[in-house]
C-alpha positions in Angstrom: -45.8 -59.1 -142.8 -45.7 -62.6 -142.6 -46.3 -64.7 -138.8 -43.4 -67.2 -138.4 -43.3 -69.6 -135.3 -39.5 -70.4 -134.3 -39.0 -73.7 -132.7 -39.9 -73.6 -129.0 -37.4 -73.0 -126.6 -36.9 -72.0 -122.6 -38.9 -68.3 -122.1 -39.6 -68.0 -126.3 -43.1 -67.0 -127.1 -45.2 -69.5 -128.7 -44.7 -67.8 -132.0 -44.0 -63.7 -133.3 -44.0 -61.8 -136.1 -40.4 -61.2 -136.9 -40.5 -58.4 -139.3 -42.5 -56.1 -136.8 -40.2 -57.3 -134.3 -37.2 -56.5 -136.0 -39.0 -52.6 -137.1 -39.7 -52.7 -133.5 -36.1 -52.7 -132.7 -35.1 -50.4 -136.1 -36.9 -47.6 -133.8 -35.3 -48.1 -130.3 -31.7 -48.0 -132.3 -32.8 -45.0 -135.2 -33.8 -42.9 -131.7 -31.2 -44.2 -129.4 -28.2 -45.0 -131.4 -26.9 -48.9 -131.9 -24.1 -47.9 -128.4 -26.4 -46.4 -126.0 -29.2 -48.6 -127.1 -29.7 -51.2 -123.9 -31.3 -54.8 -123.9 -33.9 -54.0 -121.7 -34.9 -51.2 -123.5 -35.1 -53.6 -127.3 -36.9 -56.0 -125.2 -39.1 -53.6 -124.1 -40.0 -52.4 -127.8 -40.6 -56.0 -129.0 -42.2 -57.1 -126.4 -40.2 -59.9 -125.6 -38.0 -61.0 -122.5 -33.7 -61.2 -122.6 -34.1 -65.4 -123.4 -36.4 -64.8 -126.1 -34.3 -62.0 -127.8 -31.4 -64.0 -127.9 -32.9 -67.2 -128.4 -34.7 -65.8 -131.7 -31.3 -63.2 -133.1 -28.4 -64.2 -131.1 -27.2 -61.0 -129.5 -27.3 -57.3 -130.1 -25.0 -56.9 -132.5 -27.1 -59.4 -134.7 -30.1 -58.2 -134.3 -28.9 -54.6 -135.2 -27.7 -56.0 -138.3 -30.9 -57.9 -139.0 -32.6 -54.4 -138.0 -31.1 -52.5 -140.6 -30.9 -55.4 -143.2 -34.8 -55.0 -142.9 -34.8 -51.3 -143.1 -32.8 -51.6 -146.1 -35.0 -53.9 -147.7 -38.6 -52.1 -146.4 -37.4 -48.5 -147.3 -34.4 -48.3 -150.2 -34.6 -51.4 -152.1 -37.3 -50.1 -154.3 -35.7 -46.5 -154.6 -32.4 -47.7 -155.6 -34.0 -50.2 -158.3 -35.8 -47.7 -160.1 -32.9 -45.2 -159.7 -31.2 -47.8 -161.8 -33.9 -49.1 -164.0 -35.2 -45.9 -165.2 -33.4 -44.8 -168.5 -33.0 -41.1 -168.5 -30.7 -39.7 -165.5 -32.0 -36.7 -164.7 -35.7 -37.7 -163.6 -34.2 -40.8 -162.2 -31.9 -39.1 -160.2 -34.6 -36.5 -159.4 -37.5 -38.8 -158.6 -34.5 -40.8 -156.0 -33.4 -37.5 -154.2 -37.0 -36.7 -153.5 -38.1 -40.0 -152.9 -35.0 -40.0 -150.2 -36.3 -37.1 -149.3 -40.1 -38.6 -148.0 -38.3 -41.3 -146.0 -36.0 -39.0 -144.3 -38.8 -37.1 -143.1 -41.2 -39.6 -141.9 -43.1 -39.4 -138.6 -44.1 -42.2 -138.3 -40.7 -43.3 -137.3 -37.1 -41.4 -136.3 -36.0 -38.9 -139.0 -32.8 -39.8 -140.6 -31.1 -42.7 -141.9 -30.2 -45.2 -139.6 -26.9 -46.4 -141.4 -25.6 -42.8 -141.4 -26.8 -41.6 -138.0 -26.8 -45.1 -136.1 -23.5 -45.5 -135.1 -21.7 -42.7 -133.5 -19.8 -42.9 -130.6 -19.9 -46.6 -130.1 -17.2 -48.5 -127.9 -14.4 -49.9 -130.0 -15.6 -53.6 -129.9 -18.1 -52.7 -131.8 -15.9 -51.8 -135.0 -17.3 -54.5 -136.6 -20.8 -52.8 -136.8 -18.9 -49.7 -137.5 -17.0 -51.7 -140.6 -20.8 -52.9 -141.4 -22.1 -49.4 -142.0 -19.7 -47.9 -143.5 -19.8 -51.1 -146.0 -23.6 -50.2 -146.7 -22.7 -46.5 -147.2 -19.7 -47.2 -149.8 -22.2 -49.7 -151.1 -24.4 -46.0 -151.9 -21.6 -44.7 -153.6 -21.1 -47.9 -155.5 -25.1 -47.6 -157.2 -24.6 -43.6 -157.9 -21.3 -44.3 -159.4 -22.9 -47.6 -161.4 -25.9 -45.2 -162.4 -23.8 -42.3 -163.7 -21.3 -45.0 -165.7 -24.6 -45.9 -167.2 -25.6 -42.2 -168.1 -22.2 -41.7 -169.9 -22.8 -44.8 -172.0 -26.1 -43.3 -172.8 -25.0 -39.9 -173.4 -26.9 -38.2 -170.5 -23.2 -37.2 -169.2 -21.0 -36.0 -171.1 -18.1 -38.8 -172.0 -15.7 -36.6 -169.7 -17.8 -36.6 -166.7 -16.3 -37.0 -163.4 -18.4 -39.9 -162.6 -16.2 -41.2 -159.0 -16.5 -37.5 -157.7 -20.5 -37.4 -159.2 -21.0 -40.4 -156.9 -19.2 -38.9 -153.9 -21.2 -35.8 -154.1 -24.3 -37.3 -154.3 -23.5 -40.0 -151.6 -22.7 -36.2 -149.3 -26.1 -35.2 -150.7 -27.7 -38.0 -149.4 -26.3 -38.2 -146.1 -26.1 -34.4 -145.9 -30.1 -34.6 -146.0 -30.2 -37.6 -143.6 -28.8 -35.2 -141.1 -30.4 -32.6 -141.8 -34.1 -34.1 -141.1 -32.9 -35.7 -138.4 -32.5 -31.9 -137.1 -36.2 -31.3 -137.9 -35.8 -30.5 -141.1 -39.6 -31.0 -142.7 -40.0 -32.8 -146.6 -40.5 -29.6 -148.3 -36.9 -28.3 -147.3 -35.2 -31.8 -148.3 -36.9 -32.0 -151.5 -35.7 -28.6 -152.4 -32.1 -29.1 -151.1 -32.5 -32.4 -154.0 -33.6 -30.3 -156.4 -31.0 -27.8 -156.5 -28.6 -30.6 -156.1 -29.5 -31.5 -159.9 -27.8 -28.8 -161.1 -24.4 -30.2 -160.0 -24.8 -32.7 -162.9 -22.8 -31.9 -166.1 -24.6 -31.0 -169.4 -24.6 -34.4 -172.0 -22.6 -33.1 -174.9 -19.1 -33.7 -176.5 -16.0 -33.3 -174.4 -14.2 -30.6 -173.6 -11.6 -31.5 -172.4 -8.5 -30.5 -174.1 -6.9 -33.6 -175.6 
């Protein structure tokens, strides 16, 4: 992580580590939810007063979006690159699920994903953090649809696969397993449920499809 010292301003610390502030915050809104997540509570987690919160990320609809900006970056960024980086689909998509499947389950922090599970039930003027997830989750379904495009054109899928309904299944994979270790399910389970979820992918060959 790296130290940053913000300019100085009425009841702002003398200088903070923003990333681990911003995990900080990740946890309070993973555990709580971004609706019935409260100020004091965020303030409370990083360790900073009301001035200093909104002096340093403006209010709390900013600093959830900078909170899961950063756990996008710290916990998917490298998953989804190798996912599209690596040439054959199968262990690609294999190696994803159960990678998925490891940050799901982690104890360290809330199980889940926080874009899935985040925001239910919020008030309705938050829609615009409600728009702002659901953007991230079609933004899923974007890199499984871009990955399995790529399969056909490398004939790991056959040239009549279903690639927009591949992409939705997988996204329902994904956020099927979110909620499930958010219900205690342990890493062993999820990485089976990925496994099995393999088999869902068509066979590369010719079409079959009658013309």
């Amino acid at each position: 992580m790296t130290a940053i010292t913000p300019p100085r301003g009425k009841g702002r610390p003398r200088s903070f580590d923003r990333a681990q502030a911003l995990h900080r915050a990740l946890e309070v809104f993973w555990t709580r939810g971004y609706g019935p997540a409260t100020m004091a509570e965020l303030c409370a987690a990083m360790g900073i007063n009301p001035p200093s919160l909104y002096a340093a990320f403006g209010n709390k609809a900013a600093l959830f979006l900078e909170a899961v900006e950063h756990y996008e970056t710290t916990y998917w960024a490298a998953p989804w690159r190798r996912l599209k980086e690596e040439p054959a689909l199968r262990p690609a998509l294999g190696r994803f699920l159960c990678e998925a499947a490891a940050i799901l389950s982690m104890r360290d922090v809330p199980c889940g994903c926080v874009v899935v599970l985040a925001t239910a039930n919020v008030a309705p003027d938050a829609q615009d953090i409600c728009d702002a997830m659901k953007t991230l989750r079609e933004a899923s379904r974007a890199g499984f649809q871009n990955r399995f495009e790529q399969a056909v054109a490398s004939g790991d899928l056959p040239p009549d696969a279903d690639v927009p309904a591949l992409a939705a299944v997988f996204t329902a994979v994904l956020q099927g397993m979110s909620v499930q270790a958010r219900d205690g399910a342990p890493r062993e389970e999820l990485e089976r449920i990925a496994r099995a979820s393999l088999a869902m992918l068509p066979e590369p060959g010719p079409s079959l499809r009658t013309q």
